[in-house]
C-alpha positions as CSV (number, residue, x, y, z in Angstrom):
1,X,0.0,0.0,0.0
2,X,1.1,3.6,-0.6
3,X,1.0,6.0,2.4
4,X,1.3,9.9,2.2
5,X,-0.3,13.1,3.9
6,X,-1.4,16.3,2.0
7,X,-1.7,19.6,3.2
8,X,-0.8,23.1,4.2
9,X,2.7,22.9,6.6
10,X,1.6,21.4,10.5
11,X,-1.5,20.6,9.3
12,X,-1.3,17.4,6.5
13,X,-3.9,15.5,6.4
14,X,-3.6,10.9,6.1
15,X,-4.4,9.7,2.5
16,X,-3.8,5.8,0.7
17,X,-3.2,5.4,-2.8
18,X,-6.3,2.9,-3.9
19,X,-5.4,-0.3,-6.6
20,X,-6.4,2.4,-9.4
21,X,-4.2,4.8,-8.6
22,X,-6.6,7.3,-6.8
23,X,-6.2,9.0,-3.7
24,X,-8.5,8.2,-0.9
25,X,-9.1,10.3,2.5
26,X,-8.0,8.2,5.4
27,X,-9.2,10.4,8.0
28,X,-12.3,8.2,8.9
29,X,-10.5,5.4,9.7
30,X,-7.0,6.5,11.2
31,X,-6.0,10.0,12.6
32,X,-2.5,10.0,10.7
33,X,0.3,8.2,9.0
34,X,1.8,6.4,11.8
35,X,4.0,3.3,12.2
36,X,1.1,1.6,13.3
37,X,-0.9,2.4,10.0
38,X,1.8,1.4,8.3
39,X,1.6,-2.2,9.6
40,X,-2.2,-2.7,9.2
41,X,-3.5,-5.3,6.9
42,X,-5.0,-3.9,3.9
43,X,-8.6,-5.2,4.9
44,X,-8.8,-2.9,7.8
45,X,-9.1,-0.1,5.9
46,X,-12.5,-0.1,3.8
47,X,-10.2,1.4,0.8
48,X,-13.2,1.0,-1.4
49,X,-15.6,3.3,1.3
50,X,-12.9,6.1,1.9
51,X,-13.7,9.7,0.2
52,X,-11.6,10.5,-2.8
53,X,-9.2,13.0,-2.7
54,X,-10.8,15.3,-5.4
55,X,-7.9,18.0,-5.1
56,X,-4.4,16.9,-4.0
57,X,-2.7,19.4,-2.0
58,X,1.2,19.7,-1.2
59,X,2.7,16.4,-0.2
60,X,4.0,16.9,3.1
61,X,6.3,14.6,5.1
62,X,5.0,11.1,4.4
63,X,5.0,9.8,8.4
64,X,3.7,11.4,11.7
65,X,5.8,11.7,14.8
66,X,9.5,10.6,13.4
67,X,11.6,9.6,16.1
68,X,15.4,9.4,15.1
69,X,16.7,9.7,11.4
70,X,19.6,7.1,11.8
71,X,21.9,8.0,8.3
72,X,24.7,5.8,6.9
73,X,27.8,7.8,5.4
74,X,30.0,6.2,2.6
75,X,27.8,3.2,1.7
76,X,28.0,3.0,-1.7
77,X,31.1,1.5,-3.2
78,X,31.3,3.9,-6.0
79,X,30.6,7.1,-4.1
80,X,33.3,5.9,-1.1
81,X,35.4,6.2,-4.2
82,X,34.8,9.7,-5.7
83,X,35.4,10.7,-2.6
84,X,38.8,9.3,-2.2
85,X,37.6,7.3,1.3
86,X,38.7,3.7,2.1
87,X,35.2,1.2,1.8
88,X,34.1,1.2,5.5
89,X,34.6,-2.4,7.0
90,X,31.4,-1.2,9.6
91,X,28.8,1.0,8.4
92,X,29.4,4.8,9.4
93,X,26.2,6.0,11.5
94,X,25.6,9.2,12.1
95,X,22.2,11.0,13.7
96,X,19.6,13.6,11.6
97,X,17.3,15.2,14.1
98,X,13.7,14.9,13.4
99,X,13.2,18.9,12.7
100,X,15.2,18.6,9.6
101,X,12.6,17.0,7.8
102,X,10.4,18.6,5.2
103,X,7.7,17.7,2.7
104,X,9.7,16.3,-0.9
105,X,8.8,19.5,-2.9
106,X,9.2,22.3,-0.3
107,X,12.2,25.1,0.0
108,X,15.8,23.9,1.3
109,X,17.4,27.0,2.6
110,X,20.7,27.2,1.9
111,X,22.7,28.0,5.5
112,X,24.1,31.5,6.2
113,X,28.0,31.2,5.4
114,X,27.5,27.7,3.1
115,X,30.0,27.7,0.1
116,X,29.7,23.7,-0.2
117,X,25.9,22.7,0.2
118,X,25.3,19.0,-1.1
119,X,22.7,16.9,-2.7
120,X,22.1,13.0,-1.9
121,X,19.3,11.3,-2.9
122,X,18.9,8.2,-0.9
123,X,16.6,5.1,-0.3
124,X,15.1,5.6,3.6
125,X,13.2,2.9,5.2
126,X,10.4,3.4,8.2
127,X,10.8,1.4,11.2
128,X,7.8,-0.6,11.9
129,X,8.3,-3.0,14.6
130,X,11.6,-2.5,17.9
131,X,15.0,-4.0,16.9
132,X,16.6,-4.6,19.5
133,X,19.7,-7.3,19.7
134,X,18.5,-8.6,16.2
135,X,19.6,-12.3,16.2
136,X,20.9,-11.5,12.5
137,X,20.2,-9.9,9.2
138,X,17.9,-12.5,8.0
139,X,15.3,-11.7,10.9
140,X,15.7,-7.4,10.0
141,X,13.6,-7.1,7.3
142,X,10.5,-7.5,9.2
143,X,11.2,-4.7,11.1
144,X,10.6,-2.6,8.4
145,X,7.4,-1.0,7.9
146,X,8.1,0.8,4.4
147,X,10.1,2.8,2.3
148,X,10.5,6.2,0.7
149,X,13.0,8.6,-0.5
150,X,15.2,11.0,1.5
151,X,17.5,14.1,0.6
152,X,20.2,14.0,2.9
153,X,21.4,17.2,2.2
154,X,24.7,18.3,3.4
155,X,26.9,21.3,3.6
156,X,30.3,20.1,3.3
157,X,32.3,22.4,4.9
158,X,30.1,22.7,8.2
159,X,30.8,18.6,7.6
160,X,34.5,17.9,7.7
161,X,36.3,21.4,7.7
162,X,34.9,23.1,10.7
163,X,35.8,20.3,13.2
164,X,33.4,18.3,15.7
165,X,31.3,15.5,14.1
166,X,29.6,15.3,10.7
167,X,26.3,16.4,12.7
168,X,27.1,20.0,12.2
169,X,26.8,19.9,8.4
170,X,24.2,17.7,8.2
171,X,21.3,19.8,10.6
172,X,20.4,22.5,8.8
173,X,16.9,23.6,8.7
174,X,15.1,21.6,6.0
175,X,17.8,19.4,5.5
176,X,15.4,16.1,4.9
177,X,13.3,16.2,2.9
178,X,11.2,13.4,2.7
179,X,8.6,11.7,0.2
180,X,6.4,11.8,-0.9
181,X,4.9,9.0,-0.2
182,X,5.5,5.5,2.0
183,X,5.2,1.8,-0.2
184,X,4.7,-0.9,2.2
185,X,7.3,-3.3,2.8
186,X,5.2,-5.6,1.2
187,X,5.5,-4.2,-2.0
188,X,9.1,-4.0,-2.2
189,X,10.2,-7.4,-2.4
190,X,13.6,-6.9,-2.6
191,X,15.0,-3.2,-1.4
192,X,18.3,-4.4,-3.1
193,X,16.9,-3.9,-6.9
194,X,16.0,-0.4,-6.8
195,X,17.1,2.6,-9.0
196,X,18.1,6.3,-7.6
197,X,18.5,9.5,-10.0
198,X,19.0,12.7,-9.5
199,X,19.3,16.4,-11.3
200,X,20.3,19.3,-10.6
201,X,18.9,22.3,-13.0
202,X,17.8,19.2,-15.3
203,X,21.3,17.7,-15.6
204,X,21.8,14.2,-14.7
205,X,24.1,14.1,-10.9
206,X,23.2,10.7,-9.7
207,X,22.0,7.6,-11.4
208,X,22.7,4.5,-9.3
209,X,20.6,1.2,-8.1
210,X,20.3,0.2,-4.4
211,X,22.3,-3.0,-5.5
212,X,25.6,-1.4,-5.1
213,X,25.1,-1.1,-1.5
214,X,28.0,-1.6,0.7
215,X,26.0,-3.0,3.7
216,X,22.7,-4.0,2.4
217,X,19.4,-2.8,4.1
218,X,19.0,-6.3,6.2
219,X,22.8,-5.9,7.5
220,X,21.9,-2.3,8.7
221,X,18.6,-2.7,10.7
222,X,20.3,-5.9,11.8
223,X,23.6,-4.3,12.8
224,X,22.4,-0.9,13.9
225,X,19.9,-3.1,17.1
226,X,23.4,-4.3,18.3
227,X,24.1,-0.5,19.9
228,X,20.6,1.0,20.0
229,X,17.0,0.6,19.5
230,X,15.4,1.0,17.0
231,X,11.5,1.9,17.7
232,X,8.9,1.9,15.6
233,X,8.4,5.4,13.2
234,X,12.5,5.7,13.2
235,X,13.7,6.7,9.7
236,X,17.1,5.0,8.5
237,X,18.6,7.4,5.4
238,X,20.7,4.3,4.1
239,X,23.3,6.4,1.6
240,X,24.0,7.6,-1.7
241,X,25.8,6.5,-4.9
242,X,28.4,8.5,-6.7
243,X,27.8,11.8,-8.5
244,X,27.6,14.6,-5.2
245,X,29.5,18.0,-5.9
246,X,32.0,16.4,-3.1
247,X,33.1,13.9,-5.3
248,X,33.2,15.8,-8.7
249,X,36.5,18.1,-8.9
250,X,34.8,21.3,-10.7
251,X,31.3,20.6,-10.1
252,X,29.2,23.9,-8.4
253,X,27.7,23.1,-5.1
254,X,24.1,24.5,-4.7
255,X,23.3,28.2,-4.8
256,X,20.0,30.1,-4.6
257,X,17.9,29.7,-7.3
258,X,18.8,26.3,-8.0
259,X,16.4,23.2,-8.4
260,X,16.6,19.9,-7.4
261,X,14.8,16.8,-8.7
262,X,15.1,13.1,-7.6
263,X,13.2,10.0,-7.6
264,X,13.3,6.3,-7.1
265,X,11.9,3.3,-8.6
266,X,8.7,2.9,-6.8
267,X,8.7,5.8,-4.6
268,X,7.6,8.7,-6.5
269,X,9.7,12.1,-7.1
270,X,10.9,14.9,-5.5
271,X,11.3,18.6,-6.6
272,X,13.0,21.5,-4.3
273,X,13.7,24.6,-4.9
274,X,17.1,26.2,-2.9
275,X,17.0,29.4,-1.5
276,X,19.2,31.4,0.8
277,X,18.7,31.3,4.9
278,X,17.9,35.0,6.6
């Protein structure tokens, strides 16, 4: 099933994508995209008995109440190399805080003082049920509740040249966004066979498949339980493939006035538009 919420900022509204492709008010029958939506069985819901949407507003952040955005740095083989880093031998973790999230087509500011503001278009799963202590990678899977795309944007400099942890480039107001819509686990039978792209002012940047994963999305949920929980409505940004301005000598980063596109097999699309901070 396919999960989203529509609406004016703060105030998005639950919807479900129907088997014809229409979308239907969920309102009457849950309060908001949650975890525990998520995990329903279809039959619960009376799709056929829901409203339609007759006027789709703006997509906002596909999932209620986020907990932690858990992100993996360097996991694709060919983007560890663009960037000149060594292939991890554990997946790098790092933490997103739940504020930085916005809908998939609203404004990313641009930070005061950013020369080196990044794209990365990334899978990100939704946690669905606790990992904790995961006996192994086979049993992660089931943790996960859905999927949906993520822009883990990144100011480079705040990132690696200004000391401290990776955090500080990676916090910015609006620095997630998120959508625009949720596919059930249950549709994705294999997270491992998916394709990312990306543009920037309509030239290609990225164009990579989920297969080149370093650490797949089984190994993470798995391996990330062994040093914290992970609770259900937690978001995992799982990394990007090669083509950031980081790791392409001569390429601009972003400036006002620039637009972004993305998209992944599957998940829908994503369109922002980059404008300065005040």
């Amino acid at each position: 099933m396919k999960f989203a919420r529509h609406g004016s900022r703060g105030a998005e509204k639950p919807i479900v994508c129907d088997a014809d492709g229409r979308w239907r008010d969920l309102t009457p029958v849950a309060g908001d995209v949650t975890p525990d939506v998520l995990t329903r069985p279809e039959s619960e819901f009376g799709l056929e008995s829901l409203p339609v949407v007759t006027r789709l507003e703006r997509f906002g952040p596909p999932l209620a109440g986020v907990g932690k955005i858990v992100c993996i740095g360097l996991n694709y083989r060919d983007h560890a190399e663009e960037t000149g880093a060594v292939p991890p031998a554990e997946p790098i973790v790092f933490l997103k805080a739940p504020d930085t999230i916005v809908g998939p087509d609203d404004d990313v500011l641009i930070p005061r003082g950013s020369r080196k503001t990044d794209w990365e278009v990334e899978l990100a799963l939704v946690i669905g049920a606790k990992a904790r202590y995961l006996d192994g990678p086979e049993s992660a899977l089931a943790c996960v509740a859905g999927y949906t795309i993520s822009n883990d944007v990144s100011e480079r400099e705040f990132q690696l040249e200004r000391g401290g942890q990776w955090d500080k480039g990676k916090n910015c107001e609006t620095f997630n966004p998120l959508g625009p819509w949720i596919l059930t686990a249950d549709e994705v039978p294999d997270p491992q066979k998916l394709d990312l792209r990306l543009w920037v002012n309509g030239q290609v940047r990225q164009d990579g498949t989920t297969a080149d994963m370093i650490f797949n999305v089984a190994y993470l949920v798995w391996h990330l339980s062994q040093f914290m929980v992970l609770n259900p409505g937690d978001v995992i940004n799982t990394g990007t493939p090669a083509g950031v301005a980081l790791g392409s000598p001569g390429l601009p980063y972003l400036r006002a006035g620039d637009v972004v596109e993305l998209e992944i097999d599957g998940l829908g699309r994503q369109r922002q538009n980059f404008k300065a901070a005040h």
